[in-house]
ZAMARGU-4260 file (C-alpha; in steps of 0.2 Angstrom, whole numbers, plus 5000, padded with zeros to 4 digits):
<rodrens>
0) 4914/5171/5039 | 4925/5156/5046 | 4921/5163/5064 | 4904/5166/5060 | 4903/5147/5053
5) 4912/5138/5068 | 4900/5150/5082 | 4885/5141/5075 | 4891/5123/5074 | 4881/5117/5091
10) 4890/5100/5092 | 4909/5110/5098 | 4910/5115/5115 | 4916/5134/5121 | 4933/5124/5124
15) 4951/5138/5127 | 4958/5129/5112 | 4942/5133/5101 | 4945/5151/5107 | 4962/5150/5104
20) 4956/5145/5085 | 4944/5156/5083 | 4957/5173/5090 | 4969/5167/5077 | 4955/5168/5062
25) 4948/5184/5069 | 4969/5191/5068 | 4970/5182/5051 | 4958/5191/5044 | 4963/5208/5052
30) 4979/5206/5045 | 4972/5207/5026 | 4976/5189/5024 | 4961/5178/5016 | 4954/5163/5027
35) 4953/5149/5022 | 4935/5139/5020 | 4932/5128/5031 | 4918/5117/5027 | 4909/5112/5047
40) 4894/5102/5040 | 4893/5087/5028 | 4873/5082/5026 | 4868/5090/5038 | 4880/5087/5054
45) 4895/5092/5061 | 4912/5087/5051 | 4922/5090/5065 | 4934/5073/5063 | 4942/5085/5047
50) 4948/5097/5059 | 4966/5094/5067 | 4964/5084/5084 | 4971/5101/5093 | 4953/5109/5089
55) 4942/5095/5095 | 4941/5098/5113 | 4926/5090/5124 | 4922/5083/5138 | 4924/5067/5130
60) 4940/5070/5126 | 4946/5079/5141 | 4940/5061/5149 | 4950/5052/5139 | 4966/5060/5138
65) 4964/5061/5159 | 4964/5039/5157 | 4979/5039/5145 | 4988/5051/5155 | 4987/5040/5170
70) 4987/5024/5159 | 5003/5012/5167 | 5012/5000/5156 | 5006/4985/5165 | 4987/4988/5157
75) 4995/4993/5140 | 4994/4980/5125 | 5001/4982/5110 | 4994/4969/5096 | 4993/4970/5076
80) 4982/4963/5064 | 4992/4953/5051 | 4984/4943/5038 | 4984/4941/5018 | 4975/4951/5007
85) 4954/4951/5008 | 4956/4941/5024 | 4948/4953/5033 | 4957/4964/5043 | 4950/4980/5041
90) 4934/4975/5043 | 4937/4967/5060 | 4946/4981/5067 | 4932/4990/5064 | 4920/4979/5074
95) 4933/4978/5087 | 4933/4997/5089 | 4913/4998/5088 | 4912/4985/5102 | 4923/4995/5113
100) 4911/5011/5111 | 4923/5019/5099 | 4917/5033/5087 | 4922/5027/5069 | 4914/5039/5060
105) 4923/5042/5043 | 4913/5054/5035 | 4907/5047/5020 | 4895/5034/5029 | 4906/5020/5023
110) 4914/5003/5032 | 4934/5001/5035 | 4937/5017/5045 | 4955/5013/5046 | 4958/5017/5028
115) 4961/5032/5026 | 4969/5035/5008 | 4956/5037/4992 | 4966/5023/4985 | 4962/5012/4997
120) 4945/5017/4999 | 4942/5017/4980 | 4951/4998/4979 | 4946/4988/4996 | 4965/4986/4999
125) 4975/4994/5014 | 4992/5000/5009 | 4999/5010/5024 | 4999/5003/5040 | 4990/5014/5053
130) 4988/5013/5075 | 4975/5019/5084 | 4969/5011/5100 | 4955/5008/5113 | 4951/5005/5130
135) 4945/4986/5138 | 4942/4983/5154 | 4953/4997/5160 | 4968/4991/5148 | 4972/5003/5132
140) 4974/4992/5118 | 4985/4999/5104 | 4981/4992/5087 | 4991/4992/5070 | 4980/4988/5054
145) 4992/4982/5041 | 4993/4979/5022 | 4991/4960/5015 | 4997/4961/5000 | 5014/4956/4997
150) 5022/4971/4988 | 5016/4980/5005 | 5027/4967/5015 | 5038/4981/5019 | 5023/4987/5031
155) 5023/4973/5042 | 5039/4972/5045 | 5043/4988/5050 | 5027/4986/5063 | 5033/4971/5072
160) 5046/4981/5079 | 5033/4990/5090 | 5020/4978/5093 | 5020/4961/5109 | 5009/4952/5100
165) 4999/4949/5085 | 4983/4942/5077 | 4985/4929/5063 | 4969/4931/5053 | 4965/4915/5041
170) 4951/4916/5030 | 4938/4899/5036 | 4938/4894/5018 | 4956/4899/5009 | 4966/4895/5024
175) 4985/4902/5026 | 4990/4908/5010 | 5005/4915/5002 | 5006/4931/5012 | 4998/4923/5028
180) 5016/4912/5030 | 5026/4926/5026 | 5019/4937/5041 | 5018/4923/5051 | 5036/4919/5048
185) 5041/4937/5053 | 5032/4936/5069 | 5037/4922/5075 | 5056/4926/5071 | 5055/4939/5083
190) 5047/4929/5098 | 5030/4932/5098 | 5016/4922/5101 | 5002/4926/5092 | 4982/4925/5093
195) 4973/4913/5079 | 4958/4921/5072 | 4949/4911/5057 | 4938/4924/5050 | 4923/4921/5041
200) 4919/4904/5050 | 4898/4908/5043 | 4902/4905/5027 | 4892/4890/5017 | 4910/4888/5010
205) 4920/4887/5029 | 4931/4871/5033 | 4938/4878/5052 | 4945/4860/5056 | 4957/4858/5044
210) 4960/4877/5042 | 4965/4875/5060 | 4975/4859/5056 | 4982/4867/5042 | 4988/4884/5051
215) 4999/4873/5068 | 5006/4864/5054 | 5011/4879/5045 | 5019/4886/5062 | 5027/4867/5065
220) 5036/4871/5046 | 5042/4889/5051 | 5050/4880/5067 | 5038/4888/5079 | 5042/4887/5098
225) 5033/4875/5109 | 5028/4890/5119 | 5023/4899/5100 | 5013/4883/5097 | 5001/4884/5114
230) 4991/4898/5103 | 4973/4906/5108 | 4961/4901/5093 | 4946/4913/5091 | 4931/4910/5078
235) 4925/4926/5071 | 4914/4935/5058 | 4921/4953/5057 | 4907/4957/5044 | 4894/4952/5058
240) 4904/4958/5073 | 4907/4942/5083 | 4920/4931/5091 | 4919/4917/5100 | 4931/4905/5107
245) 4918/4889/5105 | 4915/4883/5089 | 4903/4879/5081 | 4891/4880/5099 | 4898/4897/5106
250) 4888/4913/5107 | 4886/4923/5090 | 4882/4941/5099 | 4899/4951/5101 | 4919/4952/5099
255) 4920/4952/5119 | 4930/4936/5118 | 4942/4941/5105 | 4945/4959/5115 | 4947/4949/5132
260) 4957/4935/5122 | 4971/4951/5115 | 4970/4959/5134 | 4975/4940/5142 | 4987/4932/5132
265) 4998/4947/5122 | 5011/4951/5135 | 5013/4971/5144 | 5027/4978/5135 | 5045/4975/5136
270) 5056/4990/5141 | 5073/4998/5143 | 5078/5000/5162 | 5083/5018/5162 | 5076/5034/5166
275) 5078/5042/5150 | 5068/5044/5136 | 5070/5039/5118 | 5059/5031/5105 | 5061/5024/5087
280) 5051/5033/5075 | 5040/5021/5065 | 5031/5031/5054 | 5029/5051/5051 | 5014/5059/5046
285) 5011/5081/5040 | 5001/5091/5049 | 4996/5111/5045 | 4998/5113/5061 | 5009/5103/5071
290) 5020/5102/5058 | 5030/5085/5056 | 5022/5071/5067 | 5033/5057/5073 | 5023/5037/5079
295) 5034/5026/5087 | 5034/5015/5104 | 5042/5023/5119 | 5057/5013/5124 | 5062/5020/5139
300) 5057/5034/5151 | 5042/5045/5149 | 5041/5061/5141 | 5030/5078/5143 | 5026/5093/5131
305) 5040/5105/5133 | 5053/5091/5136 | 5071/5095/5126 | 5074/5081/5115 | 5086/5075/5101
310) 5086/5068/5085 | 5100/5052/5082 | 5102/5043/5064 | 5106/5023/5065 | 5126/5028/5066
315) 5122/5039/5080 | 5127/5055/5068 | 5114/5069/5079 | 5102/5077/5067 | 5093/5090/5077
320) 5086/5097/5093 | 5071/5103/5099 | 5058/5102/5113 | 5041/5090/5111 | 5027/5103/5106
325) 5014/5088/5108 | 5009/5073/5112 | 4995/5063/5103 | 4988/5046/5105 | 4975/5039/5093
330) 4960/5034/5098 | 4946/5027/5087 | 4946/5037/5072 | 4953/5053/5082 | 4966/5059/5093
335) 4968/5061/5112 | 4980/5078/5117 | 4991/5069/5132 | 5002/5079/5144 | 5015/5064/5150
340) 5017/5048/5140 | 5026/5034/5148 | 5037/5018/5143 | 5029/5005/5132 | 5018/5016/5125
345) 5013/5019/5105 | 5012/5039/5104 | 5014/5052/5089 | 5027/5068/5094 | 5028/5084/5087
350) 5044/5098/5089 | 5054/5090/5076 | 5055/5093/5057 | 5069/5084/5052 | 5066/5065/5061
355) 5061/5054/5050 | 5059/5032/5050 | 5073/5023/5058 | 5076/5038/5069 | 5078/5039/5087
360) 5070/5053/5099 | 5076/5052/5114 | 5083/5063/5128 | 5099/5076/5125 | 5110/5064/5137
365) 5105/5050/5127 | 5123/5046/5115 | 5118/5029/5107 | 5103/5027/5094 | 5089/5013/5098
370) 5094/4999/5086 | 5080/5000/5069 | 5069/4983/5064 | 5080/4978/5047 | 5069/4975/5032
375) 5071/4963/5017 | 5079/4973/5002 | 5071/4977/4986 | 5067/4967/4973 | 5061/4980/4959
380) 5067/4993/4951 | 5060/5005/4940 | 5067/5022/4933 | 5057/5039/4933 | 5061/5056/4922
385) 5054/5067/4916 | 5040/5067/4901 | 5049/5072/4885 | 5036/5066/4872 | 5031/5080/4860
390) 5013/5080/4869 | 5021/5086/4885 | 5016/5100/4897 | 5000/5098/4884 | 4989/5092/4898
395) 4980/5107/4908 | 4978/5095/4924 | 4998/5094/4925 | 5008/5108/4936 | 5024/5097/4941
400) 5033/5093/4928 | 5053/5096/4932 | 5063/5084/4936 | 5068/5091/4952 | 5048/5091/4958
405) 5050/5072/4954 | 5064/5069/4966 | 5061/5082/4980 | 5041/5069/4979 | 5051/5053/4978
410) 5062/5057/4993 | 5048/5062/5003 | 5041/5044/4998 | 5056/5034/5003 | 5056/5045/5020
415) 5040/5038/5026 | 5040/5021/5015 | 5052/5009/5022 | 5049/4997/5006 | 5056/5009/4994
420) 5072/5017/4991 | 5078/5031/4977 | 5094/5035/4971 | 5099/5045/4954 | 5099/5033/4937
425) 5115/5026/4929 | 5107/5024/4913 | 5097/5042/4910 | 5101/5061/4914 | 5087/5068/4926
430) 5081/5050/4931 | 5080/5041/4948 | 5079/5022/4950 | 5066/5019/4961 | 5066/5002/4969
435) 5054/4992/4980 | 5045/4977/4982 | 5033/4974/4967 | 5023/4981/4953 | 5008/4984/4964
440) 5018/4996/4974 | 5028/5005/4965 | 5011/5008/4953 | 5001/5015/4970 | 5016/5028/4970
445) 5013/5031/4951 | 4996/5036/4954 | 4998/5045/4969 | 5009/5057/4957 | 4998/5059/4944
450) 4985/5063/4958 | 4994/5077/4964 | 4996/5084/4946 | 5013/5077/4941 | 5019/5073/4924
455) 5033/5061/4920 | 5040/5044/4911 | 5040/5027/4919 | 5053/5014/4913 | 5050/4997/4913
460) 5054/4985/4928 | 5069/4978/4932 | 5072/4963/4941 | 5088/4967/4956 | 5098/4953/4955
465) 5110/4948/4970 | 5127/4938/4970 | 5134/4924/4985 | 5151/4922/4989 | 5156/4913/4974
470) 5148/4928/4964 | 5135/4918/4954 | 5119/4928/4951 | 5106/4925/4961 | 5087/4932/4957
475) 5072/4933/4967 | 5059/4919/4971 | 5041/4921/4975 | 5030/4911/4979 | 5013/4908/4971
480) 4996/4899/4975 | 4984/4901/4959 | 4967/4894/4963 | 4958/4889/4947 | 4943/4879/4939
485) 4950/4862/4934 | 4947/4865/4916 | 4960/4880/4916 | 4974/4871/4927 | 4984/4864/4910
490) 4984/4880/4901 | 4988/4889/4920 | 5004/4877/4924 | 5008/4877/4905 | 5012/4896/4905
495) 5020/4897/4921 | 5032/4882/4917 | 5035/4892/4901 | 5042/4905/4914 | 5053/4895/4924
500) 5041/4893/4938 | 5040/4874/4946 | 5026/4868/4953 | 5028/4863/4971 | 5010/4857/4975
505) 4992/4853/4968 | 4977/4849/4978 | 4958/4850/4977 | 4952/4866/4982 | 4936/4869/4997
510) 4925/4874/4982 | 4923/4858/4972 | 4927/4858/4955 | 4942/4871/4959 | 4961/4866/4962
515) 4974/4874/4971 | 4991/4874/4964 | 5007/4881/4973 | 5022/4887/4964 | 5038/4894/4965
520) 5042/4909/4951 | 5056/4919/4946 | 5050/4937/4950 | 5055/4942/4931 | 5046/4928/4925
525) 5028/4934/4933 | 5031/4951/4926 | 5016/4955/4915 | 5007/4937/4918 | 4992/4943/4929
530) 4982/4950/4914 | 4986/4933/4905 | 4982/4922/4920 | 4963/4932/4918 | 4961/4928/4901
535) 4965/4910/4902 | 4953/4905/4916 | 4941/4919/4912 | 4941/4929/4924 | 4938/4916/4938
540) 4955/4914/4944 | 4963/4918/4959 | 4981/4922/4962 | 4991/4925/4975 | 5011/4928/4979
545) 5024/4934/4991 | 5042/4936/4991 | 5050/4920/4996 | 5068/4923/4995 | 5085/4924/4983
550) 5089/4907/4972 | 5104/4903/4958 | 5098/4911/4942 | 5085/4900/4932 | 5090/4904/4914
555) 5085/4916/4899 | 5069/4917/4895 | 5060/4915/4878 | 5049/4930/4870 | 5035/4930/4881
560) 5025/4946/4869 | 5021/4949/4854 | 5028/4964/4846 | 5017/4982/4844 | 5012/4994/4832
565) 5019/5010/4834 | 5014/5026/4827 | 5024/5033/4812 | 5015/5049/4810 | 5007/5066/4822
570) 4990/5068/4822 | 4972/5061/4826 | 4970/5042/4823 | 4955/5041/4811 | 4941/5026/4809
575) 4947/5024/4792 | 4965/5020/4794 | 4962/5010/4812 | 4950/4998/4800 | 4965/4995/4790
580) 4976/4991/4805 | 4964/4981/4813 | 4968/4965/4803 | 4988/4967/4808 | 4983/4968/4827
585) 4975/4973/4844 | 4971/4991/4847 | 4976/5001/4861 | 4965/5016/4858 | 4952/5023/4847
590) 4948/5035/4833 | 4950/5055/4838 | 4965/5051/4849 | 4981/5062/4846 | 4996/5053/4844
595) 5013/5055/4838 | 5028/5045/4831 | 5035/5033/4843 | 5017/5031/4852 | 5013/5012/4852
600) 4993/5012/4847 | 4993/4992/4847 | 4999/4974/4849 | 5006/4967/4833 | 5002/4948/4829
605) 5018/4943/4827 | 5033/4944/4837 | 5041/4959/4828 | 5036/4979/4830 | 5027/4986/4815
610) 5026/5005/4810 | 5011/5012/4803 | 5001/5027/4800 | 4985/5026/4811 | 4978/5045/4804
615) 4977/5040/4786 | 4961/5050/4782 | 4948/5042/4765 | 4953/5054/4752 | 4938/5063/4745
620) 4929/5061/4726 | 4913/5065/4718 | 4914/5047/4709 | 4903/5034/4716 | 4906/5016/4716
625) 4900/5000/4722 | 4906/4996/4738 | 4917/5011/4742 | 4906/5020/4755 | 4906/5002/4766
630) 4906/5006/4784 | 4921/5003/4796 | 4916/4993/4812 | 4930/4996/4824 | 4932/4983/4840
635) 4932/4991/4856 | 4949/4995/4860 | 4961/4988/4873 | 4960/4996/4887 | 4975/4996/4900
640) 4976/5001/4918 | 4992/5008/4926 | 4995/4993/4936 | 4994/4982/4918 | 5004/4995/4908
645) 5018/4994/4920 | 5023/4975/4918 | 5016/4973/4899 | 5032/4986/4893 | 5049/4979/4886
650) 5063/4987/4890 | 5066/4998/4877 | 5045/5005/4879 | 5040/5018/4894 | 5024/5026/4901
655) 5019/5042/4899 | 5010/5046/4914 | 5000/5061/4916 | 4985/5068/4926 | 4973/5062/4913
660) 4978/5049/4902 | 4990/5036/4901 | 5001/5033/4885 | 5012/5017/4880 | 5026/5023/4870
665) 5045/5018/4866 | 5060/5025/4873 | 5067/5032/4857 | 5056/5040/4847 | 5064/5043/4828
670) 5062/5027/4820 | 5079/5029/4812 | 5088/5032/4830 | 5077/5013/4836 | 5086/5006/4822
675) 5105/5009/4824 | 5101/5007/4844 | 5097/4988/4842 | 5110/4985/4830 | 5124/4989/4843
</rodrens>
């Protein structure tokens, strides 16, 4: 049926690697085996950028692989797009891809063809970094689309190792923020000059001169070169899909000055003078079948399919050998199949199964490893095991729920994440500490899990502390720019002092009757703050942060939540005993909910933790009396989401995390056990 479905798609071309498909199916099926569906058509045309990249032979394709094949270092530029978060990047990759005839089609008819992962899609945010690349004016252009966000930073770093230059996106109204001087910081450090886009210049809200003033003042503070300093400025609206480099009289038609701008001033690649090949592998991706896909920039030599080739660690230990099976290079939203790549080049390999980030490829007489981009360490950890609440295994969605299925999952999440590292827990049997760089991150992980039907326990965060020479503690520092509505600004920088965080800065912000205020926070200290920062400028505030860097410890500090009610009986909560609770607290969940001693259902008023019995059902009587059949009004109850759940918890609460529901709930379950614990 599968060879019956892909014989009537009209968009695939009789190509040998389509026959070569279709013969496998055809011996598939002969063999007793059952195919698997394929789905071809999605509304009514051909799906073919689901199938793997060694099925999607045209003459388009044959085209464009013959160009890379023959594609010289001296027209190859590699450039990625660095920014903070909502600046835009995405969206102008996009545009840049459209306005060099690229095919961005992504299936579901939406915008931001470079995100890829349903998280992303589902929450506007880019979280991996991702390469693909086009062709201008005869020069391949090789483009990396990274995460803003600063628990991602982990992302850029480990790109700027393959990259000559980079575009510095600043939002026309905001201006550099947080996250924009730590990427800029990082570029700069390694030499490269980058290209200043101001996004977003149409906006009613735009101030382009001072953002301009304020960005070469930025690079003057981070102890930019004068050579650093002579920058390209282009004005753009990635929404609208133009650039121009005169503003505000040049043309508002295309991104041909921003192409032409990245193609002139980002320098060809720099290489290794030798013959043989070797490459660092930046990023690894699965494939059904290629197998294990390996991206990195070719440092020296070129390579071909059938080439023998070794795998080196960073000491130099060899981890395997094998021959190339592959060679890929993205293009658009697709893949070109290349016979040769050559020095200077961003390419994906496969032939190797065990090569993984920080590796070098390289040829068999190669003895000494390519030297791998260093990252900044964690700053976060928190420990996973698995679920042991009496509701476990309960849930139908779950089938991984052993705590070998969590660490053979985190493993293969610290091999292709370079911000997160996993090692077995101190503290609990069948735990791993997982450690990166914030909440936000280590949360996306979280819900990948529970996507994929997995079912464990999340502790609550820990702060990593370091020592200096003298061994005093030293914690992390972020940096903080909160953007608020003048009438919140007391209650903001009230909080935050209350947190150890000191205020570094306060100015008007572009929209009047808003201030901007920069801060400098203890990373503990903004632990669970976010959902307080929304309630105390309802919901209009904006924050932003990024890791700045380690400083002496700042002291204890003071209870910063109340206490909870926790559950002192099983069953199901009932409307009768929730409106007796009501008074005592906030509620976490409604009537008809199973819970189970130990669970905390709410947030006490006070600062102690309260036991009660949510299932207290009205005990039935025929006598009547004034007033006893008054109706219960319950308050819609407090709903959490995993990335609020995750910093609201004290350290002796966890989450239990499954594929359906969420549940707060402390460490130690027997009320009698909780006590003796804190007495010690």
């Amino acid at each position: 049926a599968v060879v019956a479905s892909i014989a009537s798609v009209d968009a695939f071309a009789p190509s040998a690697s389509l026959v070569r498909f279709g013969s496998f199916l055809r011996g598939h099926a002969a063999s007793g085996r059952a195919a698997t569906p394929l789905s071809l058509r999605k509304n009514g045309k051909a799906a073919t950028s689901r199938l793997p990249a060694l099925f999607m032979s045209s003459g388009t394709a044959a085209a464009d692989a013959d160009v890379y094949n023959k594609m010289e270092i001296d027209n190859i530029r590699n450039c990625a797009i660095i920014a903070h978060v909502d600046h835009g990047k995405t969206t102008l990759v996009d545009k840049m891809l459209e306005a060099a005839k690229e095919n961005i089609d992504n299936d579901d008819g939406g915008d931001r063809a470079m995100d890829s992962m349903d998280l992303e899609r589902e929450r506007g945010i880019t979280i991996m970094s991702k390469v693909t690349s086009t062709t201008w004016n005869g020069v391949k252009i090789n483009i990396v689309d990274t995460p803003g966000h600063a628990d991602f930073g982990g992302e850029v770093e480990r790109v700027m190792s393959i990259v000559d230059g980079v575009c510095l996106l600043v939002d026309a109204t905001e201006g550099p923020m947080a996250q924009t001087k730590f990427v800029l910081m990082k570029a700069l450090a390694r030499g490269i000059k980058p290209v200043v886009v101001i996004n977003k210049v149409d906006r009613d809200t735009s101030r382009v001169d001072d953002v301009e003033t304020e960005v070469f003042d930025l690079m003057c503070n981070l102890g930019a070169t004068d050579e650093q300093l002579e920058y390209t400025t282009v004005y753009a609206s990635g929404r609208d899909g133009w650039a121009t480099l005169q503003y505000p009289d040049g043309p508002r038609e295309k991104m041909d000055d921003l192409l032409d701008t990245i193609v002139n001033t980002v320098p060809k690649p720099k290489v290794l003078e030798r013959e043989e090949f070797s490459m660092v592998v930046t990023m690894i991706e699965g494939d059904t079948f290629l197998g294990r896909i390996c991206t990195g920039r070719i440092s020296s030599g070129q390579c071909k399919v059938g080439d023998p080739v070794q795998c080196l660690t960073k000491e130099g230990d060899k981890v395997e050998s094998g021959r190339i099976t592959k060679i890929l290079a993205r293009k658009g939203t697709g893949k070109v199949e290349l016979e040769v790549a050559r020095a200077g080049d961003i390419v994906q390999v496969a032939g190797l199964s065990k090569a993984t980030v920080a590796h070098t490829i390289c040829s068999p007489g190669v003895e000494d490893p390519l030297p791998a981009q260093p990252i900044d360490p964690p700053t976060l950890a928190m420990t996973f095991c698995p679920n042991d609440s009496p509701l476990a295994g309960k849930d139908k969605a779950s089938s991984k729920l052993t705590s070998q299925m969590i660490r053979d999952r985190l493993l293969t999440e610290c091999e292709n994440n370079v911000g997160i590292t996993v090692q077995p827990s101190e503290e609990r049997s069948e735990a791993y500490d997982v450690m990166g760089r914030g909440e936000l991150q280590l949360g996306i992980l979280v819900e990948n899990m529970r996507r994929e039907g997995f079912e464990l326990g999340v502790c609550p965060p820990k702060v990593l502390f370091q020592q200096d020479d003298s061994g005093a503690r030293l914690e992390p520092i972020e940096e903080v720019v909160v953007e608020v509505d003048e009438e919140f600004s007391g209650a903001v920088i009230n909080k935050l002092s209350e947190r150890k965080a000191i205020m570094v800065d306060m100015s008007p912000a572009a929209e009047e009757g808003r201030t901007r205020i920069t801060l400098e926070c203890p990373t503990r200290g903004l632990l669970g703050y976010r959902s307080i920062f929304f309630t105390d400028t309802r919901g209009t505030g904006i924050m932003t942060r990024a890791f700045k860097g380690y400083e002496p410890y700042k002291g204890d500090l003071d209870n910063i939540r109340k206490g909870v009610l926790v559950s002192m009986k099983t069953g199901v909560t009932t409307v009768y005993s929730l409106g007796k609770l009501q008074p005592r607290g906030e509620l976490f969940l409604g009537s008809g909910v199973e819970v189970y001693p130990g669970m905390i259902i709410g947030e006490h008023t006070r600062d102690n933790d309260l036991e009660v019995n949510p299932i207290e059902a009205k005990q039935l009587t025929n006598m009547r009396a004034a007033g006893s059949d008054e109706k219960v009004s319950l308050v819609p109850p407090r709903e959490f989401s995993l990335e609020e759940m995750i910093p609201y918890m004290m350290q002796d609460e966890m989450v239990e995390v499954t594929p359906t529901t969420m549940r707060l709930r402390k460490q130690i379950l027997d009320s009698n056990q909780r006590k003796r614990s804190g007495k010690k």
